[in-house]
VEXBA-244192 format. One line per field, with one value per residue: residue number from 1; residue in one letter; x, y, z of N, C-alpha, C in turn. Coordinates in pm, whole numbers. Each point is the difference from the previous one (the first is absolute). Layout:
# residues N
nr: [NUM_...]
rest: [A_...]
n.x: [X_...]
n.y: [Y_...]
n.z: [Z_...]
ca.x: [X_...]
ca.y: [Y_...]
ca.z: [Z_...]
c.x: [X_...]
c.y: [Y_...]
c.z: [Z_...]
//
This chain:
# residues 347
nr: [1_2_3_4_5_6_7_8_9_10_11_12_13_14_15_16_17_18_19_20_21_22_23_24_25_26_27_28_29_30_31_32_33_34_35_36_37_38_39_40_41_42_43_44_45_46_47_48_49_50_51_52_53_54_55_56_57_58_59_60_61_62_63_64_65_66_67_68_69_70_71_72_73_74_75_76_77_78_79_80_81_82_83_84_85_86_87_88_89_90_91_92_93_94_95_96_97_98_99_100_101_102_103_104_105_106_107_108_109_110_111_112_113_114_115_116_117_118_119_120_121_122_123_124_125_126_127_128_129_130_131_132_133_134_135_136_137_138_139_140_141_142_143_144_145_146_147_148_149_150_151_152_153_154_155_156_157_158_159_160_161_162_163_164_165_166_167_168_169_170_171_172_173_174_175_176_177_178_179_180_181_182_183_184_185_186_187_188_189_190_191_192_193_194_195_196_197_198_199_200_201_202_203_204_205_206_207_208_209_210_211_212_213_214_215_216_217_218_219_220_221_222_223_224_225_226_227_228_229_230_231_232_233_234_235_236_237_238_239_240_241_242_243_244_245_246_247_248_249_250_251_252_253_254_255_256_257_258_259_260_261_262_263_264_265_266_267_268_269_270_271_272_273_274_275_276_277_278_279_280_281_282_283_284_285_286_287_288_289_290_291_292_293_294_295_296_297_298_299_300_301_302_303_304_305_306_307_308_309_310_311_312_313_314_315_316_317_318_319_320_321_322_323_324_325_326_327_328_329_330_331_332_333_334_335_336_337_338_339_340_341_342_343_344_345_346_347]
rest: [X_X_X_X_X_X_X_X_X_X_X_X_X_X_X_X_X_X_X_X_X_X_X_X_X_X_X_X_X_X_X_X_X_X_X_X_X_X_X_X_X_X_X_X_X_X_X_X_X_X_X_X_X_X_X_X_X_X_X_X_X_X_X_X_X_X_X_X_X_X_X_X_X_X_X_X_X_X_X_X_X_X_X_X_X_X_X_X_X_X_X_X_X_X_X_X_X_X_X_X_X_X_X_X_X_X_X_X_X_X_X_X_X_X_X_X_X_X_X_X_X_X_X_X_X_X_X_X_X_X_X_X_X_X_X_X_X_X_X_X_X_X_X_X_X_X_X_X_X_X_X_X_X_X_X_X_X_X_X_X_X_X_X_X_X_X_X_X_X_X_X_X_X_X_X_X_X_X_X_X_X_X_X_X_X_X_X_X_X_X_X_X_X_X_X_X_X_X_X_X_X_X_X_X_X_X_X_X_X_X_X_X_X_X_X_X_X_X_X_X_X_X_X_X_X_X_X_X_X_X_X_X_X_X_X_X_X_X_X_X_X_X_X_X_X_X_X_X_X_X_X_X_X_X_X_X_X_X_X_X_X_X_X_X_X_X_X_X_X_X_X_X_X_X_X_X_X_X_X_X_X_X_X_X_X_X_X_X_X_X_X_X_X_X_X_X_X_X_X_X_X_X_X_X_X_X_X_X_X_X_X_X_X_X_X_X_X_X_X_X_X_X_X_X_X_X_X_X_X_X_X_X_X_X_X_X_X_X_X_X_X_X_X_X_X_X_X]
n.x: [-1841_-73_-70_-75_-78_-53_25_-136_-50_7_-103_33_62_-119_-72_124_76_-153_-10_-71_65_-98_100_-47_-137_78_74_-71_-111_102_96_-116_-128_72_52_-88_-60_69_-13_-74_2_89_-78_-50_168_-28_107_-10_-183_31_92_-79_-8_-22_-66_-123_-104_-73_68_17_-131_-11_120_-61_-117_25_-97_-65_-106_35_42_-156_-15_60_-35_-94_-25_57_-54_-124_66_-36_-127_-101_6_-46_13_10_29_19_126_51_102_151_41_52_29_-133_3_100_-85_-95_91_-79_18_10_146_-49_-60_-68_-81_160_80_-92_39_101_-96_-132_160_40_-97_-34_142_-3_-100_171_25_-158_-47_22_-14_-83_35_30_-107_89_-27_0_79_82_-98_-38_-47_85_-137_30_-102_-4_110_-134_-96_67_15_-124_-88_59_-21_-124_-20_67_-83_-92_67_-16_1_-108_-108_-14_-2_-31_17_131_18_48_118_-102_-173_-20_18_-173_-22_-107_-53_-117_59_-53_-2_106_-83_-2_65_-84_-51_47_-29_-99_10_-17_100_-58_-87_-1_-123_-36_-119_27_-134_-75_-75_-105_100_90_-98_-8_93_-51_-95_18_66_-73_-126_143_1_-34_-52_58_-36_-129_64_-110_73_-68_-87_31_12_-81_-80_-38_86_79_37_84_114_-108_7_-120_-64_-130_-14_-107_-39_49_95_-79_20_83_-10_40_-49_-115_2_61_-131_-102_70_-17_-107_-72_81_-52_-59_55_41_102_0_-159_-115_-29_-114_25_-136_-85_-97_34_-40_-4_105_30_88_-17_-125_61_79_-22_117_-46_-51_107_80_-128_1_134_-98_-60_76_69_-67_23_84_-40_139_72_79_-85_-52_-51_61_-59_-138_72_9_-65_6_77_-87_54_-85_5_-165_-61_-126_-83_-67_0_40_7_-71_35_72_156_115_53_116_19_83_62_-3]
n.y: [-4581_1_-109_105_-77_110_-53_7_-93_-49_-2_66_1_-109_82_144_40_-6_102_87_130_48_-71_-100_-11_4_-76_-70_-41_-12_-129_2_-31_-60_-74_-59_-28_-28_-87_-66_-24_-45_-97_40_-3_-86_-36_97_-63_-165_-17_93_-92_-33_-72_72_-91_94_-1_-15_-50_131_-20_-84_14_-67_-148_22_-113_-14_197_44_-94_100_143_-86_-8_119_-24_-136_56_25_94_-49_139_-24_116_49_98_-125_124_6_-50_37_-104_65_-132_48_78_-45_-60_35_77_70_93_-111_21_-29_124_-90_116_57_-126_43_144_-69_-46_147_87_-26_35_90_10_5_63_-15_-13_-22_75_85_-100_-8_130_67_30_94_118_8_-1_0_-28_86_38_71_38_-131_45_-114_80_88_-66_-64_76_40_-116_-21_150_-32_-118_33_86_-75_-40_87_71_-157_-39_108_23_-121_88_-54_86_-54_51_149_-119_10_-141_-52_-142_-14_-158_48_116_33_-31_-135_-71_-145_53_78_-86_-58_66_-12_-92_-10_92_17_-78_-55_-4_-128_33_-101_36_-93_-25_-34_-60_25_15_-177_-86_87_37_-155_-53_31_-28_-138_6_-133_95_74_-108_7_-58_-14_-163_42_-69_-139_-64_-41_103_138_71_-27_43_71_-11_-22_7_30_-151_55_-132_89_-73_-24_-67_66_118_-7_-92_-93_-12_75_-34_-122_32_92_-101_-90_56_-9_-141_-12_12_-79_160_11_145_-5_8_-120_53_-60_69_-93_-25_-58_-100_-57_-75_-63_-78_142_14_81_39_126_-28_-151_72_61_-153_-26_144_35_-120_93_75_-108_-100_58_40_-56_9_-129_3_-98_19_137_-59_-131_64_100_-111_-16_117_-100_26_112_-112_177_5_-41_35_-63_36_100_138_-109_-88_-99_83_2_56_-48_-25_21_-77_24_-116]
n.z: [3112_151_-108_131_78_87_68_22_-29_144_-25_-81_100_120_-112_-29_130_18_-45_65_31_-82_38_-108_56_144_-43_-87_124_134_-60_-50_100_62_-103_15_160_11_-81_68_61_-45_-80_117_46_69_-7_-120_-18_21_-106_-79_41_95_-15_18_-26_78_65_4_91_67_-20_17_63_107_-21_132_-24_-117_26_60_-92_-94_84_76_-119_-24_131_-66_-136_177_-64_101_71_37_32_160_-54_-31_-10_-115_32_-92_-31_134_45_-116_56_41_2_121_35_-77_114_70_38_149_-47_43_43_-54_46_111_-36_-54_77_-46_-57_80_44_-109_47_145_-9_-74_185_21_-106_60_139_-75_-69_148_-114_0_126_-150_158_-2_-58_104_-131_-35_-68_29_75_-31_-111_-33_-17_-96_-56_20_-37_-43_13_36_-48_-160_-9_30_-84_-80_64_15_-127_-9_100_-86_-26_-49_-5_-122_73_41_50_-109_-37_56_-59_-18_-73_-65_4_-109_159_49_98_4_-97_68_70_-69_-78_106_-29_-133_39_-88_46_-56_-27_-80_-19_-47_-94_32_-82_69_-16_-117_-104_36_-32_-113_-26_95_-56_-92_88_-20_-132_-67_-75_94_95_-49_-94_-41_-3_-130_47_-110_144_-52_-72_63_-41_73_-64_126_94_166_91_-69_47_-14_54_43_111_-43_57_77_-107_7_-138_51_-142_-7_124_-24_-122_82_90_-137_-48_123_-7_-137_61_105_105_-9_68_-68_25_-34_51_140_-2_52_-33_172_-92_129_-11_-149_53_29_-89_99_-96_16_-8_84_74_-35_26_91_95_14_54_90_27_-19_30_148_42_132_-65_-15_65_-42_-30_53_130_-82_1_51_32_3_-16_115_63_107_74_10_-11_97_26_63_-114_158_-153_-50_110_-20_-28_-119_51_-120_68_-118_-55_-53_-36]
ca.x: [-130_-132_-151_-104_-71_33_-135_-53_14_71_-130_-45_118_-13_-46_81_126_-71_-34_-169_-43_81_87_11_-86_4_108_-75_-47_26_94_-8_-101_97_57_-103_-10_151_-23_-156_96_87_-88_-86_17_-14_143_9_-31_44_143_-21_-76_-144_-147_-114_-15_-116_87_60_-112_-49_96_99_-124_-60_-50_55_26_138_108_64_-16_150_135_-41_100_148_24_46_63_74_65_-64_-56_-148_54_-44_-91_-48_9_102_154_67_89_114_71_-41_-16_121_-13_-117_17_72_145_84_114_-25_-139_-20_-182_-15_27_-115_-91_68_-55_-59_13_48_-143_0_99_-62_-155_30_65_12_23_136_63_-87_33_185_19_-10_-52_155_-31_165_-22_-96_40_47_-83_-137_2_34_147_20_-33_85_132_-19_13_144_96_-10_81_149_59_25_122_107_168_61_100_133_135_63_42_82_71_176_16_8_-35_-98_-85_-79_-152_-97_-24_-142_-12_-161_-11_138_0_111_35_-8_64_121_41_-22_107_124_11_58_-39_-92_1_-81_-140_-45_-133_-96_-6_-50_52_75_-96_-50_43_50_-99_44_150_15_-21_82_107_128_31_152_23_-53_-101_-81_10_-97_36_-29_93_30_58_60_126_52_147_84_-32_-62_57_-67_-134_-133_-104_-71_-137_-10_16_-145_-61_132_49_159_77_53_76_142_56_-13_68_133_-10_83_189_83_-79_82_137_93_-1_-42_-66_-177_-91_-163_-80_-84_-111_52_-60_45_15_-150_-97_-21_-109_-41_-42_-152_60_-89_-102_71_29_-160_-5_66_-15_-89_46_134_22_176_0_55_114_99_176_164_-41_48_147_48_-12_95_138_-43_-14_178_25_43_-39_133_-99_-187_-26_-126_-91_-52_-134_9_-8_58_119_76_73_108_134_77_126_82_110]
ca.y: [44_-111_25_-129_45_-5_-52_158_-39_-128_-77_99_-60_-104_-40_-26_-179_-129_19_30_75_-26_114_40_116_146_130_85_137_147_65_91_107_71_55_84_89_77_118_130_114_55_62_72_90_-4_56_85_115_-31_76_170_-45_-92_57_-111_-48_65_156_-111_-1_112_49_-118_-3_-127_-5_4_-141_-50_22_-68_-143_-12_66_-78_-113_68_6_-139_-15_79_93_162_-25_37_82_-2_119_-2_-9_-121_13_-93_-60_24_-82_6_143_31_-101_131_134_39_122_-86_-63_-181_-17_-103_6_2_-118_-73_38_-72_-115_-67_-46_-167_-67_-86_-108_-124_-34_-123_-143_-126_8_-41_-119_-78_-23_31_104_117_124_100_127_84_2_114_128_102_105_-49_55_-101_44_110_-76_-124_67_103_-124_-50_87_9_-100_36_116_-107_-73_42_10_-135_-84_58_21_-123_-34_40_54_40_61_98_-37_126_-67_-102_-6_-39_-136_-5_89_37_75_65_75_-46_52_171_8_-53_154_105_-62_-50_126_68_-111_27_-207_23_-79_-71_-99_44_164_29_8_116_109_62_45_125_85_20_15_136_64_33_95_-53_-95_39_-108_-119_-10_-116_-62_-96_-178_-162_-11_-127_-7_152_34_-8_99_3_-70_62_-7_-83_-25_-13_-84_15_-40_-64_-129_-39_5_-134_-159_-62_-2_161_54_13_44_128_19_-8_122_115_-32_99_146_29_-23_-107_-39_26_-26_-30_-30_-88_-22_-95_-112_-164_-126_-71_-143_-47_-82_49_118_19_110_104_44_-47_120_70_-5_-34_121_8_-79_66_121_-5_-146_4_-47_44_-110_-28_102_-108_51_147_1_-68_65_44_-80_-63_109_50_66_-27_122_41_72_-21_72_39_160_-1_61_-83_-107_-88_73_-28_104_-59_139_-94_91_-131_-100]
ca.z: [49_-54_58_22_80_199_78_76_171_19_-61_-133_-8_2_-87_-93_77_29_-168_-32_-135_-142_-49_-77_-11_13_-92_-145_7_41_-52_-97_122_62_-113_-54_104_-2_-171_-15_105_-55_-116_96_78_123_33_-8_71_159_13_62_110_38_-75_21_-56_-63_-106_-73_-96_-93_-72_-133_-105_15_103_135_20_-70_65_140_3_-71_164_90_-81_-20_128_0_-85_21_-78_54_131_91_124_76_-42_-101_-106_-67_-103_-37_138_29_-84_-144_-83_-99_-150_-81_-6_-126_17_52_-137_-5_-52_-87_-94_-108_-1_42_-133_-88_45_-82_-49_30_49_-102_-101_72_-56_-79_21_-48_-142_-35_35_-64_-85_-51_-82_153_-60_-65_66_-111_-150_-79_-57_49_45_64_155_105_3_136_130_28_18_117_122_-10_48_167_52_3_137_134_24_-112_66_42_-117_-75_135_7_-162_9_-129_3_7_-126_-91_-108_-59_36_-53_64_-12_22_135_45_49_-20_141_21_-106_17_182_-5_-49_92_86_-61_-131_-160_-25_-106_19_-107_28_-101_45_-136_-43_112_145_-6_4_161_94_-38_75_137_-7_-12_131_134_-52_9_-134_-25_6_-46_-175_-30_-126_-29_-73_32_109_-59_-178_7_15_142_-28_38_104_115_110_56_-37_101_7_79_-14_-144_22_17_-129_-102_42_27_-131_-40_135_-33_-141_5_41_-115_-44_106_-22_-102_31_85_-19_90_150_20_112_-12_128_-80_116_10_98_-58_86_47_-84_-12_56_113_-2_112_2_-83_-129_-120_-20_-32_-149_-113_-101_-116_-101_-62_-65_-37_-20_16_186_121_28_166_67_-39_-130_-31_-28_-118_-129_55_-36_-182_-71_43_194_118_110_130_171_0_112_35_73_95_-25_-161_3_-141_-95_58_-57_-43_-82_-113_-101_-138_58]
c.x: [-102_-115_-81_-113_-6_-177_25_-4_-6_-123_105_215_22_-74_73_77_-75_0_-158_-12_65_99_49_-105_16_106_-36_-104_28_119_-71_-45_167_69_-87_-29_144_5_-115_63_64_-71_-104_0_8_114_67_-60_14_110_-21_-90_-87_-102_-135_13_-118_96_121_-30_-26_103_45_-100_-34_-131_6_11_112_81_30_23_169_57_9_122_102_11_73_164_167_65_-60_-60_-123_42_-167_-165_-63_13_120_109_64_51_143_86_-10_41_128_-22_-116_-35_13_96_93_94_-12_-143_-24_-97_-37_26_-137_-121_35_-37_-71_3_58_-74_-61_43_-18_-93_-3_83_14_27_209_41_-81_112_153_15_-12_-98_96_-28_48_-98_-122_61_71_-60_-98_46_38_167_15_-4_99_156_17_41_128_80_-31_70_167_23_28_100_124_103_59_96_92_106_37_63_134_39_127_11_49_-74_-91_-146_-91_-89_-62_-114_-131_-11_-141_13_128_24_180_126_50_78_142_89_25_149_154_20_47_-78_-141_-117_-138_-92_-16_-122_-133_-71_-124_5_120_-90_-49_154_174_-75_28_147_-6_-96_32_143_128_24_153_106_-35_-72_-41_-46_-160_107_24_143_75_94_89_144_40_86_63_176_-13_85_-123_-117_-67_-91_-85_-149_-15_-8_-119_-84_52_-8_152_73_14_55_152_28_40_137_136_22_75_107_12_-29_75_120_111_-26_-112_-168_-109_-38_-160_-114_-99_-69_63_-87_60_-8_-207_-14_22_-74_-50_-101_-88_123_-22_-109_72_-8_-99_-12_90_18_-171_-1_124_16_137_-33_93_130_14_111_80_-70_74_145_34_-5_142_119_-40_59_139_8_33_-82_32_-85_-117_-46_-166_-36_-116_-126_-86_-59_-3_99_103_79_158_73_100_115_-6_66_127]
c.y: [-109_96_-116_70_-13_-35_136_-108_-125_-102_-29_-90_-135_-74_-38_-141_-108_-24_-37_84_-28_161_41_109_71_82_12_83_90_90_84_108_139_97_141_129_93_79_145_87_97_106_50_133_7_-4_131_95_2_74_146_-19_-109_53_-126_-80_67_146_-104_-45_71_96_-93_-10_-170_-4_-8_-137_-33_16_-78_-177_-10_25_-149_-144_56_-26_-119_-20_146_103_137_-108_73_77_-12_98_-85_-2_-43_80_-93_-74_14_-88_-11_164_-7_-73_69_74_32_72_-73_-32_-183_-33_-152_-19_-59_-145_-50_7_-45_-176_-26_-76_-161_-55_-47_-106_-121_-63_-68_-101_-118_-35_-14_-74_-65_-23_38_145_123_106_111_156_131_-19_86_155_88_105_-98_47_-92_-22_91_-69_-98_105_74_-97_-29_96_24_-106_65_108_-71_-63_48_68_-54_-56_112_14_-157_-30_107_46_31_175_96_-52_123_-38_-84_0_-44_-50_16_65_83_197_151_74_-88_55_118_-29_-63_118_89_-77_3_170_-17_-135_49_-99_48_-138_-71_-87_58_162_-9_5_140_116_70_56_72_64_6_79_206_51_30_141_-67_-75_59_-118_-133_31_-135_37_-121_-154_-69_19_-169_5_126_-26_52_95_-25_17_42_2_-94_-27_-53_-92_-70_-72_-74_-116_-141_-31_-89_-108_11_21_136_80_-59_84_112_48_6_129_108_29_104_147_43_9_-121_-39_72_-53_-63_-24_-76_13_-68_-63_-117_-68_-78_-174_-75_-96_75_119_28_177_47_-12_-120_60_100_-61_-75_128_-16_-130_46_98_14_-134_-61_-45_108_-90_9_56_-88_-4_88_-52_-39_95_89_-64_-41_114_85_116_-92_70_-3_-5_-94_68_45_135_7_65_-82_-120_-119_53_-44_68_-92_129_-133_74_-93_-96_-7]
c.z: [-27_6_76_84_85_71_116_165_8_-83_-117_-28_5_-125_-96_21_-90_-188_0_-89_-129_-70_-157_-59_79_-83_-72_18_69_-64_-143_47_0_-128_-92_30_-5_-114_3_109_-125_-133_16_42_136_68_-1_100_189_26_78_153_84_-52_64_-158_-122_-56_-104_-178_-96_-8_-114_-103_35_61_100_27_-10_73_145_-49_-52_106_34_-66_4_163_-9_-43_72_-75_42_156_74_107_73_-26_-111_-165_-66_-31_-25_130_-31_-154_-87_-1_-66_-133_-80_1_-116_6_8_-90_-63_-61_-144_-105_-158_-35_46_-159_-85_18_-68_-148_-6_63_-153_-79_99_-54_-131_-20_-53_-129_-25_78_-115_-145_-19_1_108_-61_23_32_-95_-130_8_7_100_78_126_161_36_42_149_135_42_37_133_150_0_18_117_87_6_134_117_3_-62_114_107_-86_-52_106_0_-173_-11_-164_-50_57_-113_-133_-77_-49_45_-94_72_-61_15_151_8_37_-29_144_33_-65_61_135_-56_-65_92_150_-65_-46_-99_-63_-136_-41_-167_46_-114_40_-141_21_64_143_-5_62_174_125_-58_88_157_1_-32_93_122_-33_-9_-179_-51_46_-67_-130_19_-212_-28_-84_86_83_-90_-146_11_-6_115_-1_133_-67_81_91_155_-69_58_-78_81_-68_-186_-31_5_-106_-102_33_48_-105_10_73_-28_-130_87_111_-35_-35_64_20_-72_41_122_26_6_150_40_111_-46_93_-98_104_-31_64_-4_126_80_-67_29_168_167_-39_92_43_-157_-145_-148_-114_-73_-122_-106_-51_-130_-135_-89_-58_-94_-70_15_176_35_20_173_-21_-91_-157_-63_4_-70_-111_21_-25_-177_-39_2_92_94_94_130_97_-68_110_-19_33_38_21_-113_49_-58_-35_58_-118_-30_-96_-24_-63_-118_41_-84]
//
């Protein structure tokens, strides 16, 4: 996936060819205009309440408790940012192609990942300090009780529904397997659909104790903690018990240097059966000298949040071969952009 920008008409196209405009200011300021705008929608209300209908802008208004300015100046940007449309009468709804994303009814509903911005809209806001000094902002190191677990867990299980019985219908399990862990699983949404595919399959959530906390809670609103226990601790120091029949390492990778990604994969050996399944899912960059695409960007996040990256395919594989796997599949997911789904055995 790229990002860039589209010229509205042929003026506005011959400028770009020629390089008149300056494009590095338009992405810093529309790309925030836009980001922003997308968030207040969301922490507003204004989705929700488009969802039960079109609405003017002046009832709108005065159901949300906004000013009327505002509202009509945010509809008018959510128009820009294709997330609501201007009908003929006048008044506004979602657009066709966003309601499945904001809809709150909606199963594909994303709100809670857009509301989860602000929190990473802050940790942006200290870029430069850590390209400055190295030193990351240690997402995983506030308290158990801090909201910001809710918010970060919640986003990340909206993302898992979207893709989770893509990546699990590509992961193969010994036959008549009992056992999956599941590797800083969070949510434990991935975990539950592979249970729900595999019978008699059982799987345990190992992840810190704020992240346990939250998505116990998902895992027991769907009625499924008869499939899935979620375990508090270090994915790094914890005792692994097994042996599994499968293991889920999903999205982690990112967070780890190279060193602790082969320790942690050493680890897993002992934790896994003989003929048993590691799947690995991940953000991977395309090789440094073709940044062609938005996933550079991917991995300046996780050197901010993680002081780790976004690896390449031949990385991960190494880390993989360092650690004594074989891998049987790679395979890009479709709901996951950047992601790429590797099922491994023992060598």
């Amino acid at each position: 996936m790229r990002l860039g920008l589209k010229a509205d008409n042929l003026l506005e196209r011959v400028a770009d060819w020629l390089n008149l405009a300056p494009k590095p200011l338009a992405h810093a300021f529309f790309g925030m205009m836009a980001s922003r705008t997308l968030m207040a929608g969301v922490r507003l209300g204004v989705y929700g309440a488009l969802a039960d209908g079109a609405a003017t802008s002046e009832a709108l208004a005065a159901r949300l408790k906004l000013s009327p300015e505002g509202m009509r100046s945010l509809l008018e940007a959510l128009i820009a940012c294709e997330a609501v449309e201007r009908q003929r009468d006048g008044r506004y709804r979602l657009a066709p192609r966003s309601k499945r994303w904001l809809d709150p009814r909606s199963p594909q509903y994303v709100g809670a990942f857009l509301e989860f911005n602000y929190a990473q809209w802050d940790w942006w806001s200290q870029v430069e300090g850590v390209v400055r000094t190295g030193e990351a902002v240690d997402i995983h190191g506030f308290a158990p009780e801090d909201p910001r677990w809710r918010d970060y867990i919640h986003a990340m299980h909206q993302l898992a529904r979207l893709a989770a019985p893509e990546v699990t219908s590509a992961i193969p399990l010994p036959r008549g397997a009992k056992t999956l862990l599941d590797l800083g699983g969070a949510h434990g949404w991935f975990a539950a659909e592979m249970c729900r595919r595999n019978r008699g399959l059982k799987a345990t959530v190992l992840d810190l104790e704020g992240s346990v906390r939250v998505g116990r809670d998902i895992i027991a609103c769907a009625g499924l903690s008869h499939l899935v226990t979620h375990q508090a601790g270090d994915i790094l120091t914890s005792d692994l018990g097994g042996p599994y029949d499968g293991v889920l390492l999903f999205q982690v990778m990112h967070h780890l240097t190279p060193a602790q990604n082969v320790a942690l994969l050493r680890r897993i050996r002992g934790a896994l059966a003989p003929k048993g399944t590691l799947a690995v899912l991940e953000y991977l960059r395309e090789d440094i000298q073709d940044p062609s695409s938005s996933a550079p960007l991917i991995g300046l996040h996780y050197f901010v949040t993680s002081g780790a990256a976004a690896y390449t395919p031949a990385e991960v594989e190494g880390f993989l071969d360092d650690a004594g796997y074989r891998i049987e599949s790679s395979r890009p997911i479709r709901h996951l952009p950047l992601q790429t789904l590797h099922v491994a055995r023992l060598d």
